[in-house]
C-alpha positions in Angstrom: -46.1 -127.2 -63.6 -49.7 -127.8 -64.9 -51.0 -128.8 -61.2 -49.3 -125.6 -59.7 -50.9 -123.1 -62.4 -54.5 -124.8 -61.6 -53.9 -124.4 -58.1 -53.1 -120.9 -58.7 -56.1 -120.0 -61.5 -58.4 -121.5 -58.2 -56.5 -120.0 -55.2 -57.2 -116.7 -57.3 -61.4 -117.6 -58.0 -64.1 -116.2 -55.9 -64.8 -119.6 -54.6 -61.4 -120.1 -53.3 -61.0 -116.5 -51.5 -64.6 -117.5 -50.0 -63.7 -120.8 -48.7 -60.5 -119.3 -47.1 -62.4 -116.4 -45.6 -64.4 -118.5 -43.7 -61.5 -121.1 -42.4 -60.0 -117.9 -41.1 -63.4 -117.9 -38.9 -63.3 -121.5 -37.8 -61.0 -121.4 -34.7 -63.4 -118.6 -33.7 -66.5 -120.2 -34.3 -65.4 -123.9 -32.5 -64.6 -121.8 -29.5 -68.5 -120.1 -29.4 -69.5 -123.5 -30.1 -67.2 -125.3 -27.3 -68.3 -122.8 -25.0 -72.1 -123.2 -25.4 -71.9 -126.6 -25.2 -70.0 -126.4 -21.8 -72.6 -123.8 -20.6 -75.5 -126.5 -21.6 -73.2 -129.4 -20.0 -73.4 -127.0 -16.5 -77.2 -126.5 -16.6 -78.0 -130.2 -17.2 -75.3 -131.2 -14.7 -76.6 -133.1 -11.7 -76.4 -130.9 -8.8 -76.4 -131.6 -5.0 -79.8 -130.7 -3.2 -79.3 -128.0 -1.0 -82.3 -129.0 1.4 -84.1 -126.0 3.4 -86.0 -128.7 4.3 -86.2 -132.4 3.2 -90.4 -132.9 2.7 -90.4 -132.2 -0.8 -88.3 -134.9 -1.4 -90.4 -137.0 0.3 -92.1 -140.4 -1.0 -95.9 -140.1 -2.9 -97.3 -142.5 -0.6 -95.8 -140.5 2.4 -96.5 -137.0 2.0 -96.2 -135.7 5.3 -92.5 -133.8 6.3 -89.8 -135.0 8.0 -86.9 -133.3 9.5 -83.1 -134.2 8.7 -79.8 -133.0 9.5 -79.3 -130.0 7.1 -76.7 -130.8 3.9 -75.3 -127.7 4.5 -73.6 -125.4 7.4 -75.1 -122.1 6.2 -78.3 -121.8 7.2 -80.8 -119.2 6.7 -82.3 -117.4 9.3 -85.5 -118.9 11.2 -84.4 -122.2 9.4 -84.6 -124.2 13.1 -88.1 -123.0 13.7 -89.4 -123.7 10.0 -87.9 -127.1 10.6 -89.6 -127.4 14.1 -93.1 -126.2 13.3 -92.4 -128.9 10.1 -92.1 -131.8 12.5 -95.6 -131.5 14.0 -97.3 -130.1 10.8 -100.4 -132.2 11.3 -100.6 -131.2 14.9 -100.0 -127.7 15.3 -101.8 -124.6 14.9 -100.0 -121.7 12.7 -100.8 -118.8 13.5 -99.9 -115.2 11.2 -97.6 -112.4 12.7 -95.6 -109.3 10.5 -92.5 -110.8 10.9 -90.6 -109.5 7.4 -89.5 -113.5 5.4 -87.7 -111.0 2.6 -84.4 -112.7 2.4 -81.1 -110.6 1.1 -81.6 -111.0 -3.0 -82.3 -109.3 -6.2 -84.4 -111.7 -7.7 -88.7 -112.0 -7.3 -91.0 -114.6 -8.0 -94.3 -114.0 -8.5 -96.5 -117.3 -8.6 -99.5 -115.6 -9.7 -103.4 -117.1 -9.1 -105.6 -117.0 -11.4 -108.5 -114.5 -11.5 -106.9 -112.2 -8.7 -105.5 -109.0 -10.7 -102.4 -110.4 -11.2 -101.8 -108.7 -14.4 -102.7 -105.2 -13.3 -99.6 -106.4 -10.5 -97.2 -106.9 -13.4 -98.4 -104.3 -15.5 -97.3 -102.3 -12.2 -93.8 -104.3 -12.1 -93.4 -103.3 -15.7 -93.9 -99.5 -15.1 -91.6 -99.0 -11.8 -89.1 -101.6 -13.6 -87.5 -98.5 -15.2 -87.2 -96.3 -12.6 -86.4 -98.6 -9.6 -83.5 -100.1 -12.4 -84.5 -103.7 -12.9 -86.0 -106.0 -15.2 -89.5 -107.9 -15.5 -89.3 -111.4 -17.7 -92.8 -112.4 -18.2 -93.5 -116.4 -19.0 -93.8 -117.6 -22.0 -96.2 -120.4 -22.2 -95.9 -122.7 -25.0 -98.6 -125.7 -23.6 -102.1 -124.8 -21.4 -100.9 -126.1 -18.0 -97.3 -125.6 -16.9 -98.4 -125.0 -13.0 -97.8 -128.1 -11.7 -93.5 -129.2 -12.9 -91.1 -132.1 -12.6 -87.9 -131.7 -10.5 -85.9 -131.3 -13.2 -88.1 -128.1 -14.8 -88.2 -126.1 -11.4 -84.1 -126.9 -11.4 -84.1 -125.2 -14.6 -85.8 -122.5 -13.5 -83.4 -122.2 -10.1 -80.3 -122.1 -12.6 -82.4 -119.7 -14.8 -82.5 -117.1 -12.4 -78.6 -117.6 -10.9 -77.5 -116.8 -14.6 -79.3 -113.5 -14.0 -76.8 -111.0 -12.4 -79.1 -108.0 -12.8 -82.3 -107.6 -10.4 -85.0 -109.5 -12.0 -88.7 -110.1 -11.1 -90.5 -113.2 -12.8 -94.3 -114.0 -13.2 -95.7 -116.9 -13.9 -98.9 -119.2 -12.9 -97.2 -121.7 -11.2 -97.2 -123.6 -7.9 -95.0 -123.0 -5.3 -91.5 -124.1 -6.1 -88.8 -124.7 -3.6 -86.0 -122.5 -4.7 -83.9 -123.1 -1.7 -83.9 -127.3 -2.4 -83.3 -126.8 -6.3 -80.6 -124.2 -6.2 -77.2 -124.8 -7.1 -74.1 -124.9 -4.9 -72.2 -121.9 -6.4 -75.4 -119.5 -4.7 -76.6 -119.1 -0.9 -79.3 -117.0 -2.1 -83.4 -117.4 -3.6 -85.9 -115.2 -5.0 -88.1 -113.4 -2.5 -91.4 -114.1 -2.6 -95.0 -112.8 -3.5 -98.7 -113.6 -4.9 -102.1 -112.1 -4.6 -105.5 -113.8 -3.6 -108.8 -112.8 -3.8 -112.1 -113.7 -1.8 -112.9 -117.7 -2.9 -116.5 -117.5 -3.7 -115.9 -114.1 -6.0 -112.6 -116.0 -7.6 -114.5 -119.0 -8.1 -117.2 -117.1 -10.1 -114.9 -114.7 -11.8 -112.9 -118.0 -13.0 -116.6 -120.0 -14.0 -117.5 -117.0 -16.5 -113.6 -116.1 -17.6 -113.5 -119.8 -19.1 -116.8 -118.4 -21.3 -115.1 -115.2 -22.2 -111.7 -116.0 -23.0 -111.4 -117.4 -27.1 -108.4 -119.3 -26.7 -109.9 -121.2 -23.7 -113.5 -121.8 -25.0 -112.4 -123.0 -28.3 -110.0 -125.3 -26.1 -112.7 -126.5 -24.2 -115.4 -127.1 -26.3 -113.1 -128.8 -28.9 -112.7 -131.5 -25.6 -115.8 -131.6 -24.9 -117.5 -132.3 -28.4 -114.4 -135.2 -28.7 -116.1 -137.3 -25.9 -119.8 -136.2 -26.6 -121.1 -134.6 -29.8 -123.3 -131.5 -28.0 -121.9 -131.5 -24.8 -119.5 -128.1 -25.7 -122.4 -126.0 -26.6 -124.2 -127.1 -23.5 -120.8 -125.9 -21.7 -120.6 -122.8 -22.9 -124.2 -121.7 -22.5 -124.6 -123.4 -18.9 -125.4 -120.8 -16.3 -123.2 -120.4 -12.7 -126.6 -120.8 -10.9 -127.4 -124.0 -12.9 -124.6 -125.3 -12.4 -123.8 -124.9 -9.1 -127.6 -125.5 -8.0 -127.7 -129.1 -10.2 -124.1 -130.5 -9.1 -123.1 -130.2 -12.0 -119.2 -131.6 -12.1 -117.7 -128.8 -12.9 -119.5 -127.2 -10.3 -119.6 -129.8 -7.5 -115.9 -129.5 -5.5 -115.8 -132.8 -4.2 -113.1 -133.9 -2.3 -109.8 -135.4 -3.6 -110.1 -134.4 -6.7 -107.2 -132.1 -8.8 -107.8 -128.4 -8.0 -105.4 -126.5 -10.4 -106.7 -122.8 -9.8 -107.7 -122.5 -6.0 -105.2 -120.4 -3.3 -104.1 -123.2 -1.1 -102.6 -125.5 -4.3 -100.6 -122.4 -5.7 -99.7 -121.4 -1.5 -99.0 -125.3 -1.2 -96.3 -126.3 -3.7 -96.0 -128.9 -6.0 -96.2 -132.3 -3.7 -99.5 -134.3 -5.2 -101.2 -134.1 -2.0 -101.3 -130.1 -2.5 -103.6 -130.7 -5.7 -106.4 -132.3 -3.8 -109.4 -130.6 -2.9 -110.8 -130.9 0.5 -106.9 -131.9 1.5 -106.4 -130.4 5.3 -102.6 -131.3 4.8 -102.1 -128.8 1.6 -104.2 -126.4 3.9 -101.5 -126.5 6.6 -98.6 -126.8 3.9 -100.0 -122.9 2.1 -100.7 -122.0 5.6 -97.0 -122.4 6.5 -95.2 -121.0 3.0 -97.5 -118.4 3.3 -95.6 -117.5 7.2 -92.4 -118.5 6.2 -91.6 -117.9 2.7 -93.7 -115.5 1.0 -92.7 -111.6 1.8 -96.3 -110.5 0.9 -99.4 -112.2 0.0 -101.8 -109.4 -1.1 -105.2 -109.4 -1.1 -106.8 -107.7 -4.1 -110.4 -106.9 -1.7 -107.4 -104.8 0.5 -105.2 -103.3 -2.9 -104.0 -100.2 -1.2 -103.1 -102.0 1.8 -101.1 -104.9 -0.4 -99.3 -101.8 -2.1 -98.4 -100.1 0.9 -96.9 -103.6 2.4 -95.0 -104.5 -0.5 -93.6 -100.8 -1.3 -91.9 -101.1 2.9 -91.0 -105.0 2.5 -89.7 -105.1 -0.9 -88.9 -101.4 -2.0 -86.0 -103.0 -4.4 -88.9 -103.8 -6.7 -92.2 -101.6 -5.2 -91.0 -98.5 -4.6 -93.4 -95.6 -5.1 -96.0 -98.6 -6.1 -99.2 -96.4 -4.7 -98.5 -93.3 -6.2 -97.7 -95.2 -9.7 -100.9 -97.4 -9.5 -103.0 -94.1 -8.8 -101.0 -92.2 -11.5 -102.8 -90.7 -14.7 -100.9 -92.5 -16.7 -100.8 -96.1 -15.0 -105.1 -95.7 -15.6 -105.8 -97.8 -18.7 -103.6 -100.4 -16.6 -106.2 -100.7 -13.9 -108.4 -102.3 -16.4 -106.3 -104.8 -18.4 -107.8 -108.4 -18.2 -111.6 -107.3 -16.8 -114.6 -108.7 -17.6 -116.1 -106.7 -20.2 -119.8 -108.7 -20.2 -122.4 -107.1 -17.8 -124.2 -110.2 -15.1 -126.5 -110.5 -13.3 -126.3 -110.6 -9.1 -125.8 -114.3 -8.0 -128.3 -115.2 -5.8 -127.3 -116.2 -1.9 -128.6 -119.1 -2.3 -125.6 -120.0 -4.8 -123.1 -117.9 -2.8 -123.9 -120.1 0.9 -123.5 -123.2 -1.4 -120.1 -122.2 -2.6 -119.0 -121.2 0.4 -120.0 -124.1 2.3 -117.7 -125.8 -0.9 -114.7 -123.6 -0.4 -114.4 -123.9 3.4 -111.0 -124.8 3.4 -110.1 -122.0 1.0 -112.0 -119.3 3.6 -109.7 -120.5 6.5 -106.7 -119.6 4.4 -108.2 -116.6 3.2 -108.9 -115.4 6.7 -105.7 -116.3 7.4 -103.5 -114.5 5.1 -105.8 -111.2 5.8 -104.9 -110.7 8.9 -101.1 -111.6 8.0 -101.6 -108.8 5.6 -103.3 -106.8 8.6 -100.0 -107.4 11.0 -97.8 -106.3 7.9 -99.9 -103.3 7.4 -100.0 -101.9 11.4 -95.9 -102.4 11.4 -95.5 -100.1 8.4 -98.2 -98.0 8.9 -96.0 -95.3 10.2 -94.5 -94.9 7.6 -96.9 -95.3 5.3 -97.9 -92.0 6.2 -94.8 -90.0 5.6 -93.7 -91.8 2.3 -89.7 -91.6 0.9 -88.3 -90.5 -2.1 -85.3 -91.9 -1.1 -84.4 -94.5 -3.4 -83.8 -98.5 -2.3 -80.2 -99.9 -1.6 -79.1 -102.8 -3.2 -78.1 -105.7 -0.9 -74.2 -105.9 -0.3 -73.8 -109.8 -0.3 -74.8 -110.7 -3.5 -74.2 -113.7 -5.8 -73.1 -112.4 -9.0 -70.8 -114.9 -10.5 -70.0 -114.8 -14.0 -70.1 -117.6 -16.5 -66.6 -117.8 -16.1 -66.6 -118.0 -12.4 -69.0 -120.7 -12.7 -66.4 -123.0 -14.8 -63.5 -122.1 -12.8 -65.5 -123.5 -9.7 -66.5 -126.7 -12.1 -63.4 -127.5 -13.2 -61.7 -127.1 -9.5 -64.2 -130.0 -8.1 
């Protein structure tokens, strides 16, 4: 009788209607929990390579592409000729036409190069995001260099965006990633996509005094520096383009084979090691080619009205009204975010011939993607000059499983 009457007294305290409040909750919570843990299980799960083509997955010491049978009997279209002009990469000359490589999706990824207005392009993405009724997931970057990723990051980042069944557009400074090789096999589809580039020589210098401008990275830099050699930051940071350029200096010099982490043709090329080297013909042909058959627009930011009018006719999902936005009162402060603000002096062309003799390679790619650009430009030119207010339709085949979809299909294989 004593045992029952303390059982009672406590059944009747505020610790005991706590603690029985919150086993109520329990079945609920181990099902959130179960089900999270299931979701993680499917993200880290090892998937079967869909290959668009097999040369990423190619040995280091062999870098060059070969072709195999396809893993899959869906192909995407113009996936023979990618795989033909693939076989005789080395050998064969690439040449630029207007053909529209925008597949059927409602995700875009922008790779973005450094020093080549890519934030006034995503300040624009933000604006129209609204209006044109998607969303625009900048990257967060928790470490200085997260261009150049491992297999299993850009898989990630395929899964990240087949979880997304809204249209999204995505930024980040990263090399090209092969979203057809790394998807998963519940989608058919990949992000379209797009970057900008900018005259070499006028990159390269905007990029020499950026490094001198920007706190985060000089405090970065000169920390490193005065670790190996007391001095040798200061000296960094008050060391003039002309000087160093002018004196071969290293950071200055371009030689060959060595890791180029900011220059068009890496970013163009993707993330195989050769693509990293400087002077590398290879990664030249490699940009050249994802350039033609990948990207939907590579703009030009010495040609910004023309890169606006392409990518308002080739991607109007994401650019519509882009030009009259951009020009806007309101879109003004925009069209200065990220500039300069120090006043230089004119670089001499004594400096300039030197740099451009060093940045050959990047010129023929340059060239290259301008008169892509052009070809893009004379196909929509028409009708550039009567614009729409009609707004975009959204594609009709469309991956948008569910999470639930996504186990059903798990658990049946």
């Amino acid at each position: 009788m004593g045992w029952t009457l303390t059982m009672r007294r406590w059944r009747n305290s505020d610790q005991a209607s706590t603690i029985i409040a919150l086993l109520r909750y329990l079945p609920y919570i181990a099902c959130v929990v179960g089900l999270k843990v299931y979701v993680m299980m499917l993200l880290v799960h090892s998937r079967d390579d869909i290959g668009d083509y097999d040369d990423y997955s190619l040995r280091r010491e062999d870098p060059r592409p070969r072709t195999t049978t396809p893993t899959t009997t869906t192909e995407e279209p113009g996936w023979r000729e990618k795989q033909e002009v693939l076989a005789r990469l080395d050998d064969t000359v690439i040449l630029p036409s207007a053909a529209n490589r925008t597949p059927d999706t409602i995700w875009l990824f922008f790779n973005r190069v450094p020093r080549t207005g890519g934030q006034t392009l995503v300040s624009l993405l933000k604006s129209l995001a609204h209006d044109l009724d998607y969303q625009h997931q900048e990257h967060v970057y928790r470490t200085p260099w997260q261009r150049l990723m491992s297999d299993e990051e850009q898989k990630n980042l395929a899964t990240w965006f087949e979880y997304n069944f809204w249209p999204k557009s995505y930024d980040r400074f990263s090399l090209f990633i092969n979203f057809t090789k790394h998807r998963s096999q519940y989608v058919s589809q990949r992000p379209a996509y797009i970057t900008l580039v900018r005259d070499p020589v006028e990159k390269y210098i905007s990029h020499f005094r950026f490094k001198r401008v920007n706190q985060e990275r000089v405090k970065l830099e000169m920390a490193l520096r005065e670790k190996q050699r007391p001095g040798s930051g200061r000296t960094w940071y008050w060391r003039k383009l002309e000087e160093c350029v002018l004196e071969n200096d290293t950071e200055c010099d371009l030689k060959s084979d060595t890791n180029d982490f900011t220059s068009a043709i890496p970013f163009l090329c993707g993330q195989d090691e050769p693509c990293l080297k400087l002077g590398n013909k290879w990664a030249l042909q490699k940009a050249k080619f994802h350039a033609e058959y990948e990207y939907s627009v590579v703009g030009l930011a010495e040609h910004w009205n023309t890169t606006l009018g392409v990518l308002e006719h080739y991607l109007p999902m994401f650019f519509q009204g882009a030009r009259q936005r951009y020009w806007s009162q309101e879109f003004e402060d925009q069209r200065l975010v990220n500039k300069n603000p120090k006043k230089y002096p004119k670089v001499s062309e004594q400096v300039l011939t030197v740099l451009r003799q060093r940045l050959g390679l990047e010129y023929e790619l340059y060239d290259f993607l301008r008169q892509r650009l052009h070809l893009q430009h004379q196909q929509v030119a028409e009708k550039l000059a009567a614009p729409t207010t009609e707004l975009p339709t959204r594609p009709t085949e469309v991956p948008r499983l569910a999470v639930w979809d996504r186990m059903d299909i798990e658990l049946r294989h």
